[in-house]
C-alpha positions as CSV (number, residue, x, y, z in Angstrom):
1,X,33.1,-23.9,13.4
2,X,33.2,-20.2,15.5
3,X,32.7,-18.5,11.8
4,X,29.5,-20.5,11.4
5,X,28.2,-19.8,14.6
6,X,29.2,-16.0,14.5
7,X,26.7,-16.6,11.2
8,X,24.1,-18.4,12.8
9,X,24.2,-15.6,15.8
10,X,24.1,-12.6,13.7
11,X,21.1,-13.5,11.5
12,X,19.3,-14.4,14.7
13,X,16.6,-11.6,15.9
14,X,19.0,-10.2,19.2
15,X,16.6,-9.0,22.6
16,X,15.8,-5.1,21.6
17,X,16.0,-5.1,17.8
18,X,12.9,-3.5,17.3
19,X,13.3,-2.8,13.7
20,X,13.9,-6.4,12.9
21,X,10.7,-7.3,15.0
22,X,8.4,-5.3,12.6
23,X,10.6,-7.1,9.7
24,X,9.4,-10.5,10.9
25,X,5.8,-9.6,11.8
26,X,5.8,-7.6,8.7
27,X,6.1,-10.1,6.6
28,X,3.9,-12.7,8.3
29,X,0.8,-10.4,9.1
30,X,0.9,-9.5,5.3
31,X,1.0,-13.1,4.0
32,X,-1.8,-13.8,6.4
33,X,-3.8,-10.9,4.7
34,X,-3.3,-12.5,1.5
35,X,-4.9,-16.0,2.7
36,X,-7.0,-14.1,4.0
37,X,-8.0,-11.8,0.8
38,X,-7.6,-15.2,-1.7
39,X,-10.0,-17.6,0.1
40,X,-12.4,-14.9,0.8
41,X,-13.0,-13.8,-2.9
42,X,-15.6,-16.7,-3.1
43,X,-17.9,-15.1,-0.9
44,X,-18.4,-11.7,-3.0
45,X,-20.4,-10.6,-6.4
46,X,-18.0,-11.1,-9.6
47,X,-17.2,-7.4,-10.1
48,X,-15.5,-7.8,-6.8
49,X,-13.1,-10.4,-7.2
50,X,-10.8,-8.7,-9.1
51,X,-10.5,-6.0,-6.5
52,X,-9.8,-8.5,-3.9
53,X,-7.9,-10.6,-5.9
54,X,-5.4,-7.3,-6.4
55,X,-5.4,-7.1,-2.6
56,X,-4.5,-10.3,-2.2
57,X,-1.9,-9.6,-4.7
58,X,-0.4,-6.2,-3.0
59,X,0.2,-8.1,0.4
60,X,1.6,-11.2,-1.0
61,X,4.1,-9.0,-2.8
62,X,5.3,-7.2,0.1
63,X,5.5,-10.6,2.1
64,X,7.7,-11.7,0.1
65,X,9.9,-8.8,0.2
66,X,9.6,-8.2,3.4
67,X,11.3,-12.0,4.1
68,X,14.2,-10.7,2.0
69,X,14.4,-7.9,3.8
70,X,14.2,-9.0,6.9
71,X,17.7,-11.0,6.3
72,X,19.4,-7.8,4.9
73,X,18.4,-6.3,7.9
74,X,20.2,-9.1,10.5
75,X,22.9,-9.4,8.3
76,X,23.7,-5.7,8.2
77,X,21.9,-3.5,10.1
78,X,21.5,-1.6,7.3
79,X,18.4,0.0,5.7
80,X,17.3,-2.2,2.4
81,X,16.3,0.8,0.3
82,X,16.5,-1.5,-3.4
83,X,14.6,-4.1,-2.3
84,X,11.9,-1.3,-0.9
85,X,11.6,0.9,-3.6
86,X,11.2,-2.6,-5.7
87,X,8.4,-3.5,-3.5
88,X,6.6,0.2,-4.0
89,X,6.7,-0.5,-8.3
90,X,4.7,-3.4,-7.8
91,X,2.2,-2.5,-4.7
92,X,1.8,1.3,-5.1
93,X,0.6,1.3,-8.5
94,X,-1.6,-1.7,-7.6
95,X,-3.0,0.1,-4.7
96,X,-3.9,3.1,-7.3
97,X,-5.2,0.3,-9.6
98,X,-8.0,-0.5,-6.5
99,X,-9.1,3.1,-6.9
100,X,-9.8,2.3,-10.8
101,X,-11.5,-1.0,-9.9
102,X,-14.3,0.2,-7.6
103,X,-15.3,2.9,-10.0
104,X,-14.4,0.6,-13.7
105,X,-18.5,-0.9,-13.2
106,X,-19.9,2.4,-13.0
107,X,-18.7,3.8,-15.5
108,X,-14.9,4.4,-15.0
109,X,-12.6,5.0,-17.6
110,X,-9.3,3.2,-18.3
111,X,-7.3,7.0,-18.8
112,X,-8.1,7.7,-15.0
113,X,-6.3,4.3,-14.1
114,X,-3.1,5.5,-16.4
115,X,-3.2,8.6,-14.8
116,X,-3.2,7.0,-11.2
117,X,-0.5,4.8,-12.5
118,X,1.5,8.0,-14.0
119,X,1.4,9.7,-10.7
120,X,2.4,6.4,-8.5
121,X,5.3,6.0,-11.1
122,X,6.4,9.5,-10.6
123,X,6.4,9.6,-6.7
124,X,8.5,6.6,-6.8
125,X,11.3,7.7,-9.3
126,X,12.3,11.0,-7.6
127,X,11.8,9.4,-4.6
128,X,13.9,6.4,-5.3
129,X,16.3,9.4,-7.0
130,X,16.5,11.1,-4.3
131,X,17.2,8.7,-1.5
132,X,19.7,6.1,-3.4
133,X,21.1,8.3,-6.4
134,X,21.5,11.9,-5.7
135,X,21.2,12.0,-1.6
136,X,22.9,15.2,-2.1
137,X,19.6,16.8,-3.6
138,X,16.8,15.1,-1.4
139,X,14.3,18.2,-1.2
140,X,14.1,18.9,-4.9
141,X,13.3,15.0,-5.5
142,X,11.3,15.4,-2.2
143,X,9.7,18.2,-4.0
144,X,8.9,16.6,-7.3
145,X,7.8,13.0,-5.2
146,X,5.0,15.0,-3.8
147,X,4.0,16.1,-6.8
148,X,2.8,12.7,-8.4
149,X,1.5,11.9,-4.4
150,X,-0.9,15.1,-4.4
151,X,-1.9,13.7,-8.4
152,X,-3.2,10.8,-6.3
153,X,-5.0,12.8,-3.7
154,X,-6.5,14.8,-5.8
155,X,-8.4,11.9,-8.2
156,X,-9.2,10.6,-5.1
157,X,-10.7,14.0,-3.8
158,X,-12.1,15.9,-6.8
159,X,-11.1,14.5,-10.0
160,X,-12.5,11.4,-12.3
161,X,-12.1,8.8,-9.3
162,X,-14.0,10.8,-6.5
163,X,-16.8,12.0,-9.4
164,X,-18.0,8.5,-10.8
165,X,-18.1,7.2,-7.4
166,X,-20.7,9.7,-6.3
167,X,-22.3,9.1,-9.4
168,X,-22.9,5.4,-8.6
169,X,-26.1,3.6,-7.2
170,X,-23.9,2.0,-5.1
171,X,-23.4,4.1,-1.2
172,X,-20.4,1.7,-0.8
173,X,-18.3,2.5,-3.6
174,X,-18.0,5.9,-2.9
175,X,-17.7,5.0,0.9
176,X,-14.8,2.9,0.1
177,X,-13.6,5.6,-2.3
178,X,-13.8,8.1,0.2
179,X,-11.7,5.9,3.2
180,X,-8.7,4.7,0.4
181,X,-8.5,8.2,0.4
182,X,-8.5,8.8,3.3
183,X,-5.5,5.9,3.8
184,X,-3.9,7.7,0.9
185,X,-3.7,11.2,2.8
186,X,-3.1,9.8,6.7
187,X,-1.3,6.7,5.8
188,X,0.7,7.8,2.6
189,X,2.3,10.7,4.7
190,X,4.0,8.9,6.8
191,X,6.9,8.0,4.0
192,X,7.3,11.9,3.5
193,X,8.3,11.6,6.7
194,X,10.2,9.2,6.6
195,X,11.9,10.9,4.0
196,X,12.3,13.8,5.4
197,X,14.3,12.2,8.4
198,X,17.1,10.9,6.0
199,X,20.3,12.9,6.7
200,X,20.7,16.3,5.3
201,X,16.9,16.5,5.3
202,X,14.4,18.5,7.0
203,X,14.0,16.3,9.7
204,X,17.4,14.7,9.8
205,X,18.1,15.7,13.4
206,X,15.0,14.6,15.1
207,X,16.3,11.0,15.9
208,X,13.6,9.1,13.3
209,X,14.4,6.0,12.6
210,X,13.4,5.7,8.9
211,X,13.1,1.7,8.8
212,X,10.9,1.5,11.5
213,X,8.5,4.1,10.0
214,X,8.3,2.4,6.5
215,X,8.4,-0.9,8.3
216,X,4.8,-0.1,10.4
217,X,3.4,1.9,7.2
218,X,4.0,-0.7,5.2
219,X,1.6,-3.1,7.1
220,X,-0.8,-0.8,7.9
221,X,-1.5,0.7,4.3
222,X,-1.2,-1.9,2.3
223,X,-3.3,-4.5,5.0
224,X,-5.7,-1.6,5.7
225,X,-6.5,-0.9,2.0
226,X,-7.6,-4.6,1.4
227,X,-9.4,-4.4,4.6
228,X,-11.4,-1.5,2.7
229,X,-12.1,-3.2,0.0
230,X,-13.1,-6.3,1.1
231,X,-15.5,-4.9,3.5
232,X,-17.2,-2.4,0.5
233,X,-17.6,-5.9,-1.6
234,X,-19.0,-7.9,1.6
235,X,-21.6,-5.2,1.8
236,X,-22.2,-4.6,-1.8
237,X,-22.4,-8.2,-2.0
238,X,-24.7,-8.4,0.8
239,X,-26.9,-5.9,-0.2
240,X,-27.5,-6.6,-3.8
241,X,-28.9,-10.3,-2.3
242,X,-31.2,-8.6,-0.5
243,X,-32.4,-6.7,-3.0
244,X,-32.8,-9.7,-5.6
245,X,-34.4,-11.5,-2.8
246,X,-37.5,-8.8,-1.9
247,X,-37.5,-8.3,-5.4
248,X,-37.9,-12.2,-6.3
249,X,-40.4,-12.1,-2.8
250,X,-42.9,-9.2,-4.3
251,X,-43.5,-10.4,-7.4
């Protein structure tokens, strides 16, 4: 009977944890987005669904993980880097997959969305590496993670994605283009930092508390990058009726 209430006690959030707070409203703030992303697909122009469906997609994914995690962490008190790095495969790649989607009806072409992919996949190996295999040789992993993140940037800022998006007629796909990036530059650094703060690292004795980090980066990235997108296809959406409607008006 005391060993099953020890149990009960230790997987209860305890006054102060403030790293298991932002496991609990991690996970529920995420799977709100994706209710939120799923019912509001029917209120936007075809070519945007998919885009929000992936949204919808990227949040519920990290929900889910995030409840797992969220018992590792009251169980242990210790950081759960597997199930993390599983929940970056899915959702990072899917994030650079949004980039792909706003450009695909103007003209985008399926080798910038393997390229996105290829650099996603790369940052998340030697980071991975580098944090759970080899914690002996973090910087060089660091090194080679950033690699495959500034592949990202760089679509996003000069290459194929940033190109066919101010080739569009459409003002809000390269808006949108323009503020992912934007997510992918502010928001994206933070787990370099993160990373950094792991022992032996650069920024090992600065007292960073690398949950905690990932924890609120986690929500607002991958929330804020649906946010993004929904608002581009609400406005696209908006727009184009508009413009069918004066059109339909005048003749």
């Amino acid at each position: 009977m005391l060993n099953q209430l020890s149990s009960i006690l230790l997987e209860a959030l305890q006054p102060g944890d403030v790293i298991g707070f932002t496991f609990f409203t991690g996970y529920m703030s995420m799977f709100a987005a994706s209710v939120f992303f799923f019912m509001e697909r029917s209120q936007v122009d075809g070519k945007w669904k998919t885009s929000l469906l992936i949204s919808g997609l990227i949040t519920m994914i990290a929900s889910v993980h995030y409840f797992y995690m969220r018992d590792v962490w009251l169980n242990t008190h210790t950081s759960p880097t597997e199930f993390r790095y599983i929940d970056w495969t899915l959702t990072v790649p899917l994030m650079c997959v949004e980039f792909y989607l706003l450009i695909k009806p103007y003209g985008g072409k399926v080798t910038t969305l393997y390229k996105l992919v290829a650099y996603s996949v790369l940052m998340l190996v030697a980071g991975y590496i580098g944090e759970a295999i080899q914690p002996d040789r973090t910087i060089m992993w660091g090194f080679i993670s950033t690699l495959g993140y500034l592949g990202v940037i760089y679509e996003a800022t000069a290459g194929d994605v940033k190109k066919v998006a101010d080739a569009s007629a459409n003002p809000e796909v390269s808006k949108a283009v323009r503020l992912l990036r934007n997510f992918a530059i502010i928001g994206w650094a933070i787990y370099p930092i993160g990373y950094m703060a792991m022992p032996g690292n650069l920024l090992a004795g600065m007292g960073l508390n690398l949950d905690l980090i990932y924890n609120i980066a986690d929500a607002v990235n991958k929330i804020g990058f649906g946010l993004v997108v929904y608002g581009a296809a609400m406005t696209s959406t908006q727009n184009e009726a508009k413009l069918v409607k004066a059109t339909t008006v005048a003749a």
